[in-house]
N, C-alpha and C positions, 0 to 999 in steps of 0.2 A: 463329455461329462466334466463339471467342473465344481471341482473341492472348496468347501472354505474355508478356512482361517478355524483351527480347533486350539489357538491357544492365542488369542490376540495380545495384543504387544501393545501401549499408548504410544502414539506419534515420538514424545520426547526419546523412547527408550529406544526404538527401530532408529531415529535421526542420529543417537549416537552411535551406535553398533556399528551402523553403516559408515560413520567416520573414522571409527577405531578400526575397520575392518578394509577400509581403503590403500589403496586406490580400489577401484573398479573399473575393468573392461567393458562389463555385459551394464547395459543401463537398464534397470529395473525399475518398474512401481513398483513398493513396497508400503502399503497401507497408505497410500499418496506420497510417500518419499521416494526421491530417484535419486539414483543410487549412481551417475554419472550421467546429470543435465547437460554438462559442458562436453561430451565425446566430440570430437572430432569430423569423426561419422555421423552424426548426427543422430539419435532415437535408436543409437546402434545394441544391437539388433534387430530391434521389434519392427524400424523403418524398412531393411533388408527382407525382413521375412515375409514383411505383407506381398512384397513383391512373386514370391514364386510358392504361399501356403498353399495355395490350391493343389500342388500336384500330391501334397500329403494327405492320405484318405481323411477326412472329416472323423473318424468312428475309426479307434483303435481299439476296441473293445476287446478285450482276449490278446492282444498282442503285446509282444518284448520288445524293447527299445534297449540297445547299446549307443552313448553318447560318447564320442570318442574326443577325449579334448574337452570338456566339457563346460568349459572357463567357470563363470556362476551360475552355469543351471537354465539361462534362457530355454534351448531346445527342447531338455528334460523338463521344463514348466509347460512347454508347448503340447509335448507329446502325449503328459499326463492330463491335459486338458482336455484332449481329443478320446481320454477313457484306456491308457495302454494299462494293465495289468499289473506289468514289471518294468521297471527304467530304471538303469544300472548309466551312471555317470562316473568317467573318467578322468582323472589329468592327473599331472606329474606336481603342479604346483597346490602346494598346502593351501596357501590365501585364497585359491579360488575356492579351492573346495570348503574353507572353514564359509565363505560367502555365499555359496552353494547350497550349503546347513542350513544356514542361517535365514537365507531367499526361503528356503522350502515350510520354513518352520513357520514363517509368518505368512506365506502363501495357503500354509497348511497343505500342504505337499511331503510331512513327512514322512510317508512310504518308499520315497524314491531315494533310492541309495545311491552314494555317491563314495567313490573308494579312490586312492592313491594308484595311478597306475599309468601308462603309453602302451601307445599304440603297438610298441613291441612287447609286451605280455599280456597283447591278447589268447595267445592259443593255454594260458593257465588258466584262460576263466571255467574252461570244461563246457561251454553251452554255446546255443547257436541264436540267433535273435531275428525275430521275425524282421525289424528294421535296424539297420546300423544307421548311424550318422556322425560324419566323418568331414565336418564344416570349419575349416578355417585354420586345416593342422598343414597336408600336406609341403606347402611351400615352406615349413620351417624344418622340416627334416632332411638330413643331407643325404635318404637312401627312400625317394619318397615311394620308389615303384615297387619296393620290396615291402613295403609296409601297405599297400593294396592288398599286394598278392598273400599280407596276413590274417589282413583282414577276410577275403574270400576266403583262404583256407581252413582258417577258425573259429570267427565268429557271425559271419555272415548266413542265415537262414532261408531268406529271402528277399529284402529291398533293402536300395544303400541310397544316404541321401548325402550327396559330395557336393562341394566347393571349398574353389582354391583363389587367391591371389591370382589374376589374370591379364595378361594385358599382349598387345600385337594383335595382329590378322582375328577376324571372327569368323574371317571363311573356312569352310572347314570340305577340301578340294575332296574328289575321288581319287584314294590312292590304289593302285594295283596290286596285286598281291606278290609281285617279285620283280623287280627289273634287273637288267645286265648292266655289270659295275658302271661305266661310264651313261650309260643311260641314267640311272639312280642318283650320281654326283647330279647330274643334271636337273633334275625332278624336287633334289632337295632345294632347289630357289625358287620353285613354284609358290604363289600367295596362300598363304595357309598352310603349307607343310607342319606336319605337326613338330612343334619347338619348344623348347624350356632354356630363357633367358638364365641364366648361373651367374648369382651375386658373393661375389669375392670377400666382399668386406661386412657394409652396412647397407641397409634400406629404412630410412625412418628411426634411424638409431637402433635398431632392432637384429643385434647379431646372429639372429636365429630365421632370418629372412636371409634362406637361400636357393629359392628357387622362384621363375616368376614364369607358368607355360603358357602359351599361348590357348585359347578353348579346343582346335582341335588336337593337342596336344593331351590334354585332360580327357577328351572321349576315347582317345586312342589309348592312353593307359590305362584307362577304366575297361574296356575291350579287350586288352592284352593280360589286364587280371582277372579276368575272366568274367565280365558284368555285360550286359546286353541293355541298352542305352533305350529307356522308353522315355523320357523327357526331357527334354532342356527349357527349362522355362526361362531364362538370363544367358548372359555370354559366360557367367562362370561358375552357374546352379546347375547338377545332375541331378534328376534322376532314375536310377540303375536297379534292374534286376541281376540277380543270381542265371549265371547262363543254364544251358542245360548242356551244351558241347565243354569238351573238357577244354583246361585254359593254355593259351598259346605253348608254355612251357611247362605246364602239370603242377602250377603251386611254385611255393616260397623258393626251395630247393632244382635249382637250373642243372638239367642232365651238363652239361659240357659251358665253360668258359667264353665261349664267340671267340668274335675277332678274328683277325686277317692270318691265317698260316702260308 
């Protein structure tokens, strides 16, 4: 189902907003203005998503979207496209979100709410969402498997649509479900072992780039927060159902410490 435009804006006034409202991540049309030509990435988003739309139902009719991270709105413009109900958009940063607004208002997308928040207060929002979407955070968090395991424990309904920073092995081996200590040291150099490269400093000038896992690395934490893995359309797109078996360790909260006594 797709909205139009209930308050049009002429060209001049959307080309300035969008420059007083810059930079921009998310490269938008915006009544033919785009809103970062020059990305890096190239048509970034829109180039990325055509690749793996398909695994998002067409007809989201009736359903809730949480956008987690939600830069300006791309996905939340996607999801409300396809007819979702409710779209609840998150981030920590004001400029995306005032860009967000501002996308929605000339999209005519202004039902979709967009609020100040991360991925760690999700369990205040009090509700659950038929789809999470959780594209493009993990790898800037320095505690990322703890913020799965919040997302399933709080805000997840039913379907989670993930991607992270990816890079190594895209094999992704049969691992057993226990091995004997030196057996395991061993096992851990097999191609594919699920890994997360740990960036110290910078990557891309970007101090908030600290993690980089390899793909089986990202099924296997998606698995261990309790998600049941129905597609992978790309080396670094899930996605994820809500399990029906309880999650490896029961949620955010880890009965006992690990490690070696």
């Amino acid at each position: 189902m797709l909205t139009t435009a209930t308050r049009p804006l002429n060209r001049d006034a959307i080309e300035s907003r969008v420059k007083e409202l810059g930079p921009w991540f998310h490269d938008l049309d915006l009544g033919g203005v785009r809103t970062a030509p020059d990305h890096f990435l190239f048509d970034y988003p829109a180039g990325k998503f055509r690749r793996f739309a398909q695994v998002v139902p067409a007809d989201l009719s009736g359903k809730s979207v949480l956008d987690i991270g939600c830069n300006a709105g791309f996905y939340s413009f996607e999801m409300k496209r396809r007819g979702a109900s409710r779209v609840l958009g998150i981030d920590h940063d004001q400029r995306y979100l005032d860009q967000a607004r501002f996308a929605a208002e000339v999209l005519g997308f202004e039902d979709i709410e967009f609020r100040q928040g991360e991925v760690w207060d999700v369990g205040s929002l009090g509700e659950r969402f038929d789809l999470v979407i959780f594209m493009g955070v993990l790898y800037h968090l320095r505690h990322p498997l703890l913020a799965l395991d919040l997302i399933r424990e709080h805000v997840a309904g039913d379907m989670l649509l993930f991607q992270s920073l990816t890079a190594g092995s895209t094999a992704q081996p049969e691992i057993a479900p226990d091995y004997e200590f030196f057996e395991g040291v061993e096992a851990l150099e097999q191609e594919g072992w699920p890994a997360m490269r740990f960036i110290e400093h910078r990557l891309a000038g970007d101090p908030t780039n600290w993690w980089v896992p390899n793909s089986a690395c990202n099924a296997a934490m998606l698995r261990s927060a309790g998600f049941d893995i129905v597609e992978q359309p790309t080396n670094d797109v899930f996605y994820a159902q809500v399990s029906a078996t309880p999650q490896r360790y029961g949620g955010a909260v880890y009965p006992h410490g690990g490690g070696t006594r």
